[in-house]
mmCIF entry with sequence, helices, sheets and N, C-alpha, C, O atoms, coordinates in Angstrom:
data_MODEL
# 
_entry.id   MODEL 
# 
_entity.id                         1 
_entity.type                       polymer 
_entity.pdbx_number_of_molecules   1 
# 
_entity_poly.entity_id                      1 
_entity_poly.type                           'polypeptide(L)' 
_entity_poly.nstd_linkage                   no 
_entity_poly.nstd_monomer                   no 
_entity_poly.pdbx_seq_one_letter_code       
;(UNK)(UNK)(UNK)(UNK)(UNK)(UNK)(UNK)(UNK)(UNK)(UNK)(UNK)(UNK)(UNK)(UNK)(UNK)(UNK)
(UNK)(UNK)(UNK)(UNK)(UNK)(UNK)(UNK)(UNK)(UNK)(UNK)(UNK)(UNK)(UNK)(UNK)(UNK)(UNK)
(UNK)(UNK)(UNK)(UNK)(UNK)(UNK)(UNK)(UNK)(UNK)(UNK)(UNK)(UNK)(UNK)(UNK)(UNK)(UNK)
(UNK)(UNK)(UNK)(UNK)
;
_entity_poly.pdbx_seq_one_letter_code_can   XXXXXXXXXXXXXXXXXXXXXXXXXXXXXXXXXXXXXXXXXXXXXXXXXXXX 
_entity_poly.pdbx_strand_id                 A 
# 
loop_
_entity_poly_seq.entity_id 
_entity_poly_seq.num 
_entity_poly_seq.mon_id 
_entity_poly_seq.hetero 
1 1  UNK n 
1 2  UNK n 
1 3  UNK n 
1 4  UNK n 
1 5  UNK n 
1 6  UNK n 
1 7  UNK n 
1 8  UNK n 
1 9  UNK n 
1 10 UNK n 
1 11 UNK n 
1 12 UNK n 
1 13 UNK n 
1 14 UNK n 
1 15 UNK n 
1 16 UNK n 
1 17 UNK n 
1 18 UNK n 
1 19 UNK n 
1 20 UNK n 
1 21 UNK n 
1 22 UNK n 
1 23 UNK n 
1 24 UNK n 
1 25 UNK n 
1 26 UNK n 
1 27 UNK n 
1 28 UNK n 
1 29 UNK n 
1 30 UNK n 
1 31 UNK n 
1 32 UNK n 
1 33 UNK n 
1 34 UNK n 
1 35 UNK n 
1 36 UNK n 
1 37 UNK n 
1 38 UNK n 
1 39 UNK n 
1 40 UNK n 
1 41 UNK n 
1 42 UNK n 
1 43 UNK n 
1 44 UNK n 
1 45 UNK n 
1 46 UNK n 
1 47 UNK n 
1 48 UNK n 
1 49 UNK n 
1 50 UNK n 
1 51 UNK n 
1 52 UNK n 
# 
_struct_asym.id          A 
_struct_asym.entity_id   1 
# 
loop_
_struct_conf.conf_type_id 
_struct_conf.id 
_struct_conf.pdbx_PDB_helix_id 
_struct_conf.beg_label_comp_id 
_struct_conf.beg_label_asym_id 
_struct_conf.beg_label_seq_id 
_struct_conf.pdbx_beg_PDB_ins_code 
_struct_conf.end_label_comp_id 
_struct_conf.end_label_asym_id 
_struct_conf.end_label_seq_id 
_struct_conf.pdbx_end_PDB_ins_code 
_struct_conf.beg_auth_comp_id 
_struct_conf.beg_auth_asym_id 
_struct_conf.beg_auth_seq_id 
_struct_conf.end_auth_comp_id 
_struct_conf.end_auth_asym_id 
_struct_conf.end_auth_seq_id 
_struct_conf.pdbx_PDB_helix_class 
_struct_conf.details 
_struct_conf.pdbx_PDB_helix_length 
HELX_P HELX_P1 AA1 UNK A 5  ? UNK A 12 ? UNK A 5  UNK A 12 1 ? 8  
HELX_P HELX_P2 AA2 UNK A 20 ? UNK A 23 ? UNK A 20 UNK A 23 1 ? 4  
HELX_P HELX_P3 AA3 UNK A 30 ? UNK A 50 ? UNK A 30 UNK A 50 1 ? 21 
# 
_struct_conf_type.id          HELX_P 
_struct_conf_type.criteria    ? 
_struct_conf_type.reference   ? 
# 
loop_
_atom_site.group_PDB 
_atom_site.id 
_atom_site.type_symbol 
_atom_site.label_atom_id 
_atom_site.label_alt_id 
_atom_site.label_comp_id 
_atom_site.label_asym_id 
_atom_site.label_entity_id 
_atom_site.label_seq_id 
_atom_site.pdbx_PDB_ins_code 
_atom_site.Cartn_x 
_atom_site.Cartn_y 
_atom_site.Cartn_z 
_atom_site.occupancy 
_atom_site.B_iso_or_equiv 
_atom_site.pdbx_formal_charge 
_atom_site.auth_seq_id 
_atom_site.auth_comp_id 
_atom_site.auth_asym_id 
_atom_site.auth_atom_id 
_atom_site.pdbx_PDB_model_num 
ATOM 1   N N  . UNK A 1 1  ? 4.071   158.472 65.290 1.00 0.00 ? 1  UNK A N  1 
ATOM 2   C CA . UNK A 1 1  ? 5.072   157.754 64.536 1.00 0.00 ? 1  UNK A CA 1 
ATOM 3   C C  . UNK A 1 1  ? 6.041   158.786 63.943 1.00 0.00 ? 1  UNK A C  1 
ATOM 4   O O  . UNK A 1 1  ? 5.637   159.761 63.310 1.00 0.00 ? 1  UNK A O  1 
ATOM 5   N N  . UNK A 1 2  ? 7.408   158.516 64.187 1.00 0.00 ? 2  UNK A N  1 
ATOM 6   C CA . UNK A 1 2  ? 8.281   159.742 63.319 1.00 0.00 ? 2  UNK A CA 1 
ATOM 7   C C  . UNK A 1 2  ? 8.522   159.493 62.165 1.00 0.00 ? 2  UNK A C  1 
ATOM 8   O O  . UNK A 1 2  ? 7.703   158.888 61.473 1.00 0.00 ? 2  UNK A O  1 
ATOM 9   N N  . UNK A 1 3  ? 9.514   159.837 61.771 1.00 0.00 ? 3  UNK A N  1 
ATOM 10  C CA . UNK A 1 3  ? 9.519   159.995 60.420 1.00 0.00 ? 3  UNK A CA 1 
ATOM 11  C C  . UNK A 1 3  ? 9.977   158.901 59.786 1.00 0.00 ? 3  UNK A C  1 
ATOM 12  O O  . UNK A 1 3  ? 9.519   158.758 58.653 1.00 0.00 ? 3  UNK A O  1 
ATOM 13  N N  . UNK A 1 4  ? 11.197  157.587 60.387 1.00 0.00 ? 4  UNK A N  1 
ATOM 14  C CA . UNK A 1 4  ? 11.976  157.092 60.315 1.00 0.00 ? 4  UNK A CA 1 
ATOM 15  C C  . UNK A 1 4  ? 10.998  155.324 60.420 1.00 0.00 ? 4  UNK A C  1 
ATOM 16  O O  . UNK A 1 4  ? 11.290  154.311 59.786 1.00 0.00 ? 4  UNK A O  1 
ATOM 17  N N  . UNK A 1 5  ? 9.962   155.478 61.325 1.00 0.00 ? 5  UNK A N  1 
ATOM 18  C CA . UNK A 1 5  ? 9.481   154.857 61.819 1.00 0.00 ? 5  UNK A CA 1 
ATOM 19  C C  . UNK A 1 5  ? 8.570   154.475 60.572 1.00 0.00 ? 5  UNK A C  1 
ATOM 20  O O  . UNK A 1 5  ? 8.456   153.275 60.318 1.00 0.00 ? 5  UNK A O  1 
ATOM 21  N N  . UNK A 1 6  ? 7.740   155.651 59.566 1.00 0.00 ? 6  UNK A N  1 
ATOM 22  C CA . UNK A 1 6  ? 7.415   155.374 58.782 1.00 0.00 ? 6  UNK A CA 1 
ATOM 23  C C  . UNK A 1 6  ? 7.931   155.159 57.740 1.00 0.00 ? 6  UNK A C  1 
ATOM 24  O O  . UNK A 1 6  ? 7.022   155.194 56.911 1.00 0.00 ? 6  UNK A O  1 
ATOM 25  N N  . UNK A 1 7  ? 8.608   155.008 57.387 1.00 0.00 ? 7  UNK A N  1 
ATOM 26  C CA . UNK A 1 7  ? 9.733   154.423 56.156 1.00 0.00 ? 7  UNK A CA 1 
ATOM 27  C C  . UNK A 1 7  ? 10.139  153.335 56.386 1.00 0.00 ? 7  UNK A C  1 
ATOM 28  O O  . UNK A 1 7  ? 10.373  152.553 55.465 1.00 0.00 ? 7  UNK A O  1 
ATOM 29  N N  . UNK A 1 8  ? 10.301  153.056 57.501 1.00 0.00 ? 8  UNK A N  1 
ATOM 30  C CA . UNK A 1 8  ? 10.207  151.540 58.243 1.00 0.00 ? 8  UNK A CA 1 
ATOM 31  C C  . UNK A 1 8  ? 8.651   150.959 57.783 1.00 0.00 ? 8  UNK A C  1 
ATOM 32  O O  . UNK A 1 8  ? 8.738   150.141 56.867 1.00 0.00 ? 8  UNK A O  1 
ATOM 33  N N  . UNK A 1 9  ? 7.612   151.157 58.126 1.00 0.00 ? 9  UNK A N  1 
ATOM 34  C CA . UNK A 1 9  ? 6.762   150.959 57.751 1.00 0.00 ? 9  UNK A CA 1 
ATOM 35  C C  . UNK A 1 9  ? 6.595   150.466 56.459 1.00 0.00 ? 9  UNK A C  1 
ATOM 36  O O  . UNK A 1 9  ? 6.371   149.319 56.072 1.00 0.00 ? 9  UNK A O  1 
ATOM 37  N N  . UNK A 1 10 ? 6.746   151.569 55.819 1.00 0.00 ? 10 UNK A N  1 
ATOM 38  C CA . UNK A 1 10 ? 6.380   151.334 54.507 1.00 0.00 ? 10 UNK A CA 1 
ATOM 39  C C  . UNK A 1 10 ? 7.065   150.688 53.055 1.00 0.00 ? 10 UNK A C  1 
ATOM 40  O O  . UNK A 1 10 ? 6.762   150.630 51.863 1.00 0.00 ? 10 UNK A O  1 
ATOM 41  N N  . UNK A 1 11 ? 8.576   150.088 54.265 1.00 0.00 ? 11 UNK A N  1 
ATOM 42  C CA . UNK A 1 11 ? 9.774   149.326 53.354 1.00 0.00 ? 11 UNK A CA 1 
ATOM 43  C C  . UNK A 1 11 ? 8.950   148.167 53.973 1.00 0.00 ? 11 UNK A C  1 
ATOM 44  O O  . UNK A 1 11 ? 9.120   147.172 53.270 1.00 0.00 ? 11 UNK A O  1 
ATOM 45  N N  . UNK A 1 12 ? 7.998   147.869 55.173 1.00 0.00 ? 12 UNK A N  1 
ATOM 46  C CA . UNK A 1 12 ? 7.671   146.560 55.228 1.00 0.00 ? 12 UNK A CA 1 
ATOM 47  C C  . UNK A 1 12 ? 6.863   146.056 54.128 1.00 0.00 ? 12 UNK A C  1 
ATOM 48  O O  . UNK A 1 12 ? 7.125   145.105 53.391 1.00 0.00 ? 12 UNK A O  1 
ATOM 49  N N  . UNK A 1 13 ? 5.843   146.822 54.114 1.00 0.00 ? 13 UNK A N  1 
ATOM 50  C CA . UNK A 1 13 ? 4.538   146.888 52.939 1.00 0.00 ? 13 UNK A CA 1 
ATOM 51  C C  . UNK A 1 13 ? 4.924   146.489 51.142 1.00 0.00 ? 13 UNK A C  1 
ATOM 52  O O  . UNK A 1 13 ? 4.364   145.794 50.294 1.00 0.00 ? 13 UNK A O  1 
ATOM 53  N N  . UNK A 1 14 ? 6.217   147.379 51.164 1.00 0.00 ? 14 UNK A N  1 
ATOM 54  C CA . UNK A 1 14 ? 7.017   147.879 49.766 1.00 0.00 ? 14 UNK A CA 1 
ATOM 55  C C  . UNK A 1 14 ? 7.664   147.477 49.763 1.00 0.00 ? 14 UNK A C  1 
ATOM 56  O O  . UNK A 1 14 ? 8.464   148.400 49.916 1.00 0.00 ? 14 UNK A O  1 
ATOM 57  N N  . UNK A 1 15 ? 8.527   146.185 49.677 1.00 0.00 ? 15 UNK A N  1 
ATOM 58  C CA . UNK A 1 15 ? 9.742   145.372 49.357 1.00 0.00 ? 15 UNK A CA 1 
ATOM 59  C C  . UNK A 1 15 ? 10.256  145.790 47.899 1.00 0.00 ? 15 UNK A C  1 
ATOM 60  O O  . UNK A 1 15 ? 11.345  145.357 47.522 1.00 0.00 ? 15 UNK A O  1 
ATOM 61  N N  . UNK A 1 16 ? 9.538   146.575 47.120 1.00 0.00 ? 16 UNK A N  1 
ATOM 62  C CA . UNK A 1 16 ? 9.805   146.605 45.782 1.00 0.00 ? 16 UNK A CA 1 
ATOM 63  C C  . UNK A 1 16 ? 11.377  147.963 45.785 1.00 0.00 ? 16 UNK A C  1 
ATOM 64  O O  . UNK A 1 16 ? 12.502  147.988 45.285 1.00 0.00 ? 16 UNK A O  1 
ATOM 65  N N  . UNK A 1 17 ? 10.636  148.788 46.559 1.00 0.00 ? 17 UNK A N  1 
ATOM 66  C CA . UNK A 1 17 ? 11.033  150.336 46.584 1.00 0.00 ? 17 UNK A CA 1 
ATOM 67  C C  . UNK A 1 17 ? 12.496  150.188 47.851 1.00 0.00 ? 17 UNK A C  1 
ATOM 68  O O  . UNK A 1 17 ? 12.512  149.673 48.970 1.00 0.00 ? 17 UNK A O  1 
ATOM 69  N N  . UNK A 1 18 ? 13.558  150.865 47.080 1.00 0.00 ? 18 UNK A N  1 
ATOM 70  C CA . UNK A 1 18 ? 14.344  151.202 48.398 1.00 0.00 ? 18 UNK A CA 1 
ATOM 71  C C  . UNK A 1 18 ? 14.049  151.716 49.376 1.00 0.00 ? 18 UNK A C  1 
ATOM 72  O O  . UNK A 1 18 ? 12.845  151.726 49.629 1.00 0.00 ? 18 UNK A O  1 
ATOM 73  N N  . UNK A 1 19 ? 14.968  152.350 50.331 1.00 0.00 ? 19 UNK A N  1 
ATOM 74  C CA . UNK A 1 19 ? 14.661  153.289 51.528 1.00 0.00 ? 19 UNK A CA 1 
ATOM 75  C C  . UNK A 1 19 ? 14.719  154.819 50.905 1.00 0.00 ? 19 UNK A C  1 
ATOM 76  O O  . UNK A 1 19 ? 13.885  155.673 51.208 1.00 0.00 ? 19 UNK A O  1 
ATOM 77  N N  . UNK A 1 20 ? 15.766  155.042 50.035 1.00 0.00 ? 20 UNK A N  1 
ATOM 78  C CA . UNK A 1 20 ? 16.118  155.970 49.242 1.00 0.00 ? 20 UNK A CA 1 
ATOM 79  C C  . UNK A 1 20 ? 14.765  156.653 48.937 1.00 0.00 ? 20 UNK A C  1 
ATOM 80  O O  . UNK A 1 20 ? 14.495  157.785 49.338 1.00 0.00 ? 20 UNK A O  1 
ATOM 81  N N  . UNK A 1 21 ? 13.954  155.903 48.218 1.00 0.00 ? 21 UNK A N  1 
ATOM 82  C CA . UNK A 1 21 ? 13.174  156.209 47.716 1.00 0.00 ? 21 UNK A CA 1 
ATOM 83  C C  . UNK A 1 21 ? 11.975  156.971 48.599 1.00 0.00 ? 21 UNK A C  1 
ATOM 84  O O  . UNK A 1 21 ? 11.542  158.098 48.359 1.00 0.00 ? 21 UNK A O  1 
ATOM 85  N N  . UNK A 1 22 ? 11.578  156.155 49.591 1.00 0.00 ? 22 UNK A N  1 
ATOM 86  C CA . UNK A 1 22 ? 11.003  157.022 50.547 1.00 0.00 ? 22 UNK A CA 1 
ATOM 87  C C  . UNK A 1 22 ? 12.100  158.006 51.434 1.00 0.00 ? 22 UNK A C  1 
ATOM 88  O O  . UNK A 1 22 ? 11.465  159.040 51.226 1.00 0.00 ? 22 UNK A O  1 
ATOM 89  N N  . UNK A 1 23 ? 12.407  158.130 51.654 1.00 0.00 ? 23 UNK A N  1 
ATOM 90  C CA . UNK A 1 23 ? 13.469  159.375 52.299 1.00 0.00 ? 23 UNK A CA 1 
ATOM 91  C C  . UNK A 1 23 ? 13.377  160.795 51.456 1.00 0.00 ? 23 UNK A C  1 
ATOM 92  O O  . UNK A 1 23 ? 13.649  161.929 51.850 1.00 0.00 ? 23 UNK A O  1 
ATOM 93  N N  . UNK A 1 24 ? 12.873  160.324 50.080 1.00 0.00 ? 24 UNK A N  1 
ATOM 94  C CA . UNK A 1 24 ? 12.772  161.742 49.208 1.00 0.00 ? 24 UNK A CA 1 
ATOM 95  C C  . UNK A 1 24 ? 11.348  162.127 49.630 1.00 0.00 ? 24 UNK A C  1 
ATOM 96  O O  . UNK A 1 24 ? 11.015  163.251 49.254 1.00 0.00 ? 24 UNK A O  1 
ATOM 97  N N  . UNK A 1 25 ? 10.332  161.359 50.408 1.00 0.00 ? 25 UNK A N  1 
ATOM 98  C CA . UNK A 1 25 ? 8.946   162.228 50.458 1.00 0.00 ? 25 UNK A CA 1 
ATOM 99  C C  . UNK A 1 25 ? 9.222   162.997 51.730 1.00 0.00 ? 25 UNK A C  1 
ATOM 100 O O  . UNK A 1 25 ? 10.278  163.057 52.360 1.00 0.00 ? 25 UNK A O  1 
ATOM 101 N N  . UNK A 1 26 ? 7.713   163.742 52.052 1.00 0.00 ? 26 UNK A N  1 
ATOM 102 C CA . UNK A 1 26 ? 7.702   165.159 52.811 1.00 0.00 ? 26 UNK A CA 1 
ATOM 103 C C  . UNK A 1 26 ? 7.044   163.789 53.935 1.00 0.00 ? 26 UNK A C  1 
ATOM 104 O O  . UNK A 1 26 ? 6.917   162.618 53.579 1.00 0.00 ? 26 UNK A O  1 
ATOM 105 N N  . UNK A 1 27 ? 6.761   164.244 55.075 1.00 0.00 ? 27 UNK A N  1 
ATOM 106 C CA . UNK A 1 27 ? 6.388   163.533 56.070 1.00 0.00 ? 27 UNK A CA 1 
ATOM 107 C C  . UNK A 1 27 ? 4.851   163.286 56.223 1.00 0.00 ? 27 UNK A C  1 
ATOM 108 O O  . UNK A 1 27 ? 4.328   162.671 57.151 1.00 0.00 ? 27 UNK A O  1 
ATOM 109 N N  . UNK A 1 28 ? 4.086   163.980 54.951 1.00 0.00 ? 28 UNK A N  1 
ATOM 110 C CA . UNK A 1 28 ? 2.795   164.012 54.822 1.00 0.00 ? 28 UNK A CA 1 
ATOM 111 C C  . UNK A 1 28 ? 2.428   163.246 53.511 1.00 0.00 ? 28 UNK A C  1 
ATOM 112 O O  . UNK A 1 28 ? 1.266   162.881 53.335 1.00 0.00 ? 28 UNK A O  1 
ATOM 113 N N  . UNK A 1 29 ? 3.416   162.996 52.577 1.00 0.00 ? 29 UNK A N  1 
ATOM 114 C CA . UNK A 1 29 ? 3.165   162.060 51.734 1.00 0.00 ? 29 UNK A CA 1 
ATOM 115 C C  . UNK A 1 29 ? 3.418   160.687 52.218 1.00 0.00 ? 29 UNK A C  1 
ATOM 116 O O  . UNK A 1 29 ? 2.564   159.872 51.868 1.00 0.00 ? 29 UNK A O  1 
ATOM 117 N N  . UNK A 1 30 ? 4.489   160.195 53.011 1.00 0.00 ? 30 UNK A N  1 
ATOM 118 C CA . UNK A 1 30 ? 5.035   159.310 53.792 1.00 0.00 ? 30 UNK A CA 1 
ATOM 119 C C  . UNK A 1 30 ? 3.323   158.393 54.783 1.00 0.00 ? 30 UNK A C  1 
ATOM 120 O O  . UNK A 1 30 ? 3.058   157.200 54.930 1.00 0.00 ? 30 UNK A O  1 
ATOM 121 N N  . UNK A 1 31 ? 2.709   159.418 55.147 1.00 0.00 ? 31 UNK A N  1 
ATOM 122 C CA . UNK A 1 31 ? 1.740   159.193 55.898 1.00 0.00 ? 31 UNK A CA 1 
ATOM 123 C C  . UNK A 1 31 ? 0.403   159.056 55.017 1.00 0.00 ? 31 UNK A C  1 
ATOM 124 O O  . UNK A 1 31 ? -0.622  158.564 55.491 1.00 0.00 ? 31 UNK A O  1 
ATOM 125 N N  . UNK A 1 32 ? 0.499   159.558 53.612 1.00 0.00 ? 32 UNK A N  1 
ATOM 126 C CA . UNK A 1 32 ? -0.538  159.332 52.620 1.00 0.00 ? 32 UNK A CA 1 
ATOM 127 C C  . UNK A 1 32 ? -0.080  157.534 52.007 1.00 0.00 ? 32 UNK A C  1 
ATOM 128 O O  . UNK A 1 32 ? -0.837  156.568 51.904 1.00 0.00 ? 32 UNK A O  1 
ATOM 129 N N  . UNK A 1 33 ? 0.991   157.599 51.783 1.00 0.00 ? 33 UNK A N  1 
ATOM 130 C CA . UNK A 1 33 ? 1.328   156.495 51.269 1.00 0.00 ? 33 UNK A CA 1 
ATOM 131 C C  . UNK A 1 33 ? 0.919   155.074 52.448 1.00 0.00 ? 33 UNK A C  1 
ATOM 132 O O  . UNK A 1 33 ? 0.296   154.047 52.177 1.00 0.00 ? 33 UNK A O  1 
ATOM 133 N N  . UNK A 1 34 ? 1.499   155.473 53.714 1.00 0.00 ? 34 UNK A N  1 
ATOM 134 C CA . UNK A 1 34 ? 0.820   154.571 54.717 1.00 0.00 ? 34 UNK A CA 1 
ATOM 135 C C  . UNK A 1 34 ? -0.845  154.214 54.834 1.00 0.00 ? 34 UNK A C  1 
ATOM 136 O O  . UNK A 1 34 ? -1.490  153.173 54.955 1.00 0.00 ? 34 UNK A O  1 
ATOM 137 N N  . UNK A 1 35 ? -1.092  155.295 54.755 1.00 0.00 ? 35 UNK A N  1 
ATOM 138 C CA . UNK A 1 35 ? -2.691  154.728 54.679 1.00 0.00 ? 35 UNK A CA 1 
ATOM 139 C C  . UNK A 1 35 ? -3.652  154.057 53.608 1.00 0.00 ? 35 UNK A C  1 
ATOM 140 O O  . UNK A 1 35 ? -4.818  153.667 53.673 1.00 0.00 ? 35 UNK A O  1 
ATOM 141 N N  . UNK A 1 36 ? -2.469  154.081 52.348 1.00 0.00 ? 36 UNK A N  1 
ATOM 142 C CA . UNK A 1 36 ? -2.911  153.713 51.022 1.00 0.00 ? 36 UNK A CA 1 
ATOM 143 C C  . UNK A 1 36 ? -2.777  152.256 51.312 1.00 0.00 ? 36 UNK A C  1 
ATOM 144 O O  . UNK A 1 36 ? -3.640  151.404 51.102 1.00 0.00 ? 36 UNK A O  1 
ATOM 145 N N  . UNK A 1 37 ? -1.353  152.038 51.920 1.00 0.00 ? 37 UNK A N  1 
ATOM 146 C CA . UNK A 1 37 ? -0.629  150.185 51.691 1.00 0.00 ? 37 UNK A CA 1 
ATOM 147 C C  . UNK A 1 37 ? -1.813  149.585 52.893 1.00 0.00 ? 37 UNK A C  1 
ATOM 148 O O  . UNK A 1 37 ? -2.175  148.438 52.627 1.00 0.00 ? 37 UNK A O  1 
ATOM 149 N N  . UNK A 1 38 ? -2.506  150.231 54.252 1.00 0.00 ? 38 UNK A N  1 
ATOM 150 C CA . UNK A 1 38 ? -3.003  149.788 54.739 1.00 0.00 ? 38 UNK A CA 1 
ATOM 151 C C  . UNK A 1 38 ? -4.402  150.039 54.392 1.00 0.00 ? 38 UNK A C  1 
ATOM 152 O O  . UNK A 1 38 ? -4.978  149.323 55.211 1.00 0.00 ? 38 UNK A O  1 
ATOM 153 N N  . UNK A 1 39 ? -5.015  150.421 53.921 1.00 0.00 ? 39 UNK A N  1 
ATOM 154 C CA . UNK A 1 39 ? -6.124  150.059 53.157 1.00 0.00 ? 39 UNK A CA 1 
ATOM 155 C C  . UNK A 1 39 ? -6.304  148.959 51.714 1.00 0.00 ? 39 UNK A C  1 
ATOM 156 O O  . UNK A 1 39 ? -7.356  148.431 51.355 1.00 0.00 ? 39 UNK A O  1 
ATOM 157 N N  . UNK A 1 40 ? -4.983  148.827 51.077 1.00 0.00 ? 40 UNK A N  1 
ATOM 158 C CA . UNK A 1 40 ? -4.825  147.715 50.246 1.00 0.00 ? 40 UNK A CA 1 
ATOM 159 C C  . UNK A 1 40 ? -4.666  146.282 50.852 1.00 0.00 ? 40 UNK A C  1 
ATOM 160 O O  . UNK A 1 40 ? -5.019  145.282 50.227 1.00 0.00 ? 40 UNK A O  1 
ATOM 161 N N  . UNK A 1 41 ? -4.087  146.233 52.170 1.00 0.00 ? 41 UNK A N  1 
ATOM 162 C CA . UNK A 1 41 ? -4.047  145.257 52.955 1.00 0.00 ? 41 UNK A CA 1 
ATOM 163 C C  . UNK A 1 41 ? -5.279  145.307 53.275 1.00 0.00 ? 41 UNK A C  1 
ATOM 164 O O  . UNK A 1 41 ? -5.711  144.210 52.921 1.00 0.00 ? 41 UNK A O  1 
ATOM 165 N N  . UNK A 1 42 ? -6.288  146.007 53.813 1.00 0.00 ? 42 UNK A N  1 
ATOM 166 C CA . UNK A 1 42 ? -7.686  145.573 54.652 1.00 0.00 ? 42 UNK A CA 1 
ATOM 167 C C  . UNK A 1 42 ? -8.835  145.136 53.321 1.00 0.00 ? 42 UNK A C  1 
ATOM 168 O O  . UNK A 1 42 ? -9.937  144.591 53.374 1.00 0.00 ? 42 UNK A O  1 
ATOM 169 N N  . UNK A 1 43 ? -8.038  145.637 52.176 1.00 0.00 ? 43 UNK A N  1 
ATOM 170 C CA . UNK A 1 43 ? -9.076  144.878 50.923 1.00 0.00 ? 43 UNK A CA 1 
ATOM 171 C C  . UNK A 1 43 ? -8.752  143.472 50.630 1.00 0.00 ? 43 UNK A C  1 
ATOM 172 O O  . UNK A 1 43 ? -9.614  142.597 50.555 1.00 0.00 ? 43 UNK A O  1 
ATOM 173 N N  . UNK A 1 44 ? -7.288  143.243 50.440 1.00 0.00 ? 44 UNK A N  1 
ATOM 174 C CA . UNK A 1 44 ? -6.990  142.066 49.957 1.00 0.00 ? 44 UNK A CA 1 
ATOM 175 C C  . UNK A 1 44 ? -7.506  141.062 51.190 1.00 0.00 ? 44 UNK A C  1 
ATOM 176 O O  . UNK A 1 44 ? -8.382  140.251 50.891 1.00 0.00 ? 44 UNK A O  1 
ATOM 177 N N  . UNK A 1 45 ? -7.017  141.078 52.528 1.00 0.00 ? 45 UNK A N  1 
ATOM 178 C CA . UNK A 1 45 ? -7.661  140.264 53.370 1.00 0.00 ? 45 UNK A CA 1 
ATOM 179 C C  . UNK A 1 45 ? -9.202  140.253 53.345 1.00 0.00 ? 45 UNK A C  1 
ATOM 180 O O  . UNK A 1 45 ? -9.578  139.143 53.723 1.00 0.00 ? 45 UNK A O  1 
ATOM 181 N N  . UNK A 1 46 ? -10.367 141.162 53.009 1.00 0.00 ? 46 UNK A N  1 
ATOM 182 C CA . UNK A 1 46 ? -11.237 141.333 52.808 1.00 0.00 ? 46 UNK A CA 1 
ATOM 183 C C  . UNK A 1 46 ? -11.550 140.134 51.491 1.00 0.00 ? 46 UNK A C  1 
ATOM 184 O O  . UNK A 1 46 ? -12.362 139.218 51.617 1.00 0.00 ? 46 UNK A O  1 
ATOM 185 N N  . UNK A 1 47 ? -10.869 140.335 50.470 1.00 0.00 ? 47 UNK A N  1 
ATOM 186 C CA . UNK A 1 47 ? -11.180 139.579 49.435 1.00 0.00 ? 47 UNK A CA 1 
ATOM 187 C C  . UNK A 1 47 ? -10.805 137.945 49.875 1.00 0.00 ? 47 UNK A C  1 
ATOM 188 O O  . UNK A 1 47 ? -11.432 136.946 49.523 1.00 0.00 ? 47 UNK A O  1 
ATOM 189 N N  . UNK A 1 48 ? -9.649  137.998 50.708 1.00 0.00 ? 48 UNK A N  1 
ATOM 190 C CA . UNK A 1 48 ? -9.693  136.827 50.736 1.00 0.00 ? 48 UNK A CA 1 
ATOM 191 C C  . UNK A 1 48 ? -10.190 135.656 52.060 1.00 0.00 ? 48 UNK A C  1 
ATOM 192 O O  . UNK A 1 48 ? -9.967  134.488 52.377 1.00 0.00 ? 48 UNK A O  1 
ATOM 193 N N  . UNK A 1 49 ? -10.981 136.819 52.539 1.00 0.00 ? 49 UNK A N  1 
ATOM 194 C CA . UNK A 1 49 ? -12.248 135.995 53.383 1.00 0.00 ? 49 UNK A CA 1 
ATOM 195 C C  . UNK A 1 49 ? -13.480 135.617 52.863 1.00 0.00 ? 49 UNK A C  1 
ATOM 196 O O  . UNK A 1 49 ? -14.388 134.851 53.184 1.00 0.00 ? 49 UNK A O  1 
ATOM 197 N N  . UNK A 1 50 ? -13.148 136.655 51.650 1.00 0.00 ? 50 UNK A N  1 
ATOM 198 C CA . UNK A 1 50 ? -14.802 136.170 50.977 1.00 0.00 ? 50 UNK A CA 1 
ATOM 199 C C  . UNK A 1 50 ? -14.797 135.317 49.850 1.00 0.00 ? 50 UNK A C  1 
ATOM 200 O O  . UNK A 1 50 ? -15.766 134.987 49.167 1.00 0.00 ? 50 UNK A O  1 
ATOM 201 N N  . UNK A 1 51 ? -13.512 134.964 49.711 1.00 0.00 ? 51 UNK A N  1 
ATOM 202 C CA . UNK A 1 51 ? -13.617 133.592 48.806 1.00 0.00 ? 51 UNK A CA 1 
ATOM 203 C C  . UNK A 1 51 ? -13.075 132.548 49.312 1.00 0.00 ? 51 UNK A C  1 
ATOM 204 O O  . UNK A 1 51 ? -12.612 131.712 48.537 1.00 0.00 ? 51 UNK A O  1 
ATOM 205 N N  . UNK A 1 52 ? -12.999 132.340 50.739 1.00 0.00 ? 52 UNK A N  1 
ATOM 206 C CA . UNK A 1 52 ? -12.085 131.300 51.469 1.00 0.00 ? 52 UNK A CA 1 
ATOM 207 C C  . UNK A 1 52 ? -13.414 130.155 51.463 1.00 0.00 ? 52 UNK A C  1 
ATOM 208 O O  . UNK A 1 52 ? -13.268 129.037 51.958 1.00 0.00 ? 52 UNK A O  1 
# 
């Protein structure tokens, strides 16, 4: 994934945050932050199988 691709990414996840905002990280925080929003996604769906 390049660089661009993840900021794409992570404006999907982050509706809150501009693009701006990610464009200021290094390409290794960019990729820390990705694995954070997708592990918050595999909890919340997690949580909400187990109370469905």
């Amino acid at each position: 994934m390049d660089r661009q691709q993840m900021i794409e990414a992570l404006m999907s996840y982050r509706d809150d945050k501009p693009k701006a905002f990610w464009e200021t990280m290094d390409d290794d925080m960019l990729q820390m932050a990705i694995e954070v929003e997708k592990k918050k996604a595999r909890d919340e769906l997690k949580n909400y199988l187990a109370t469905a």
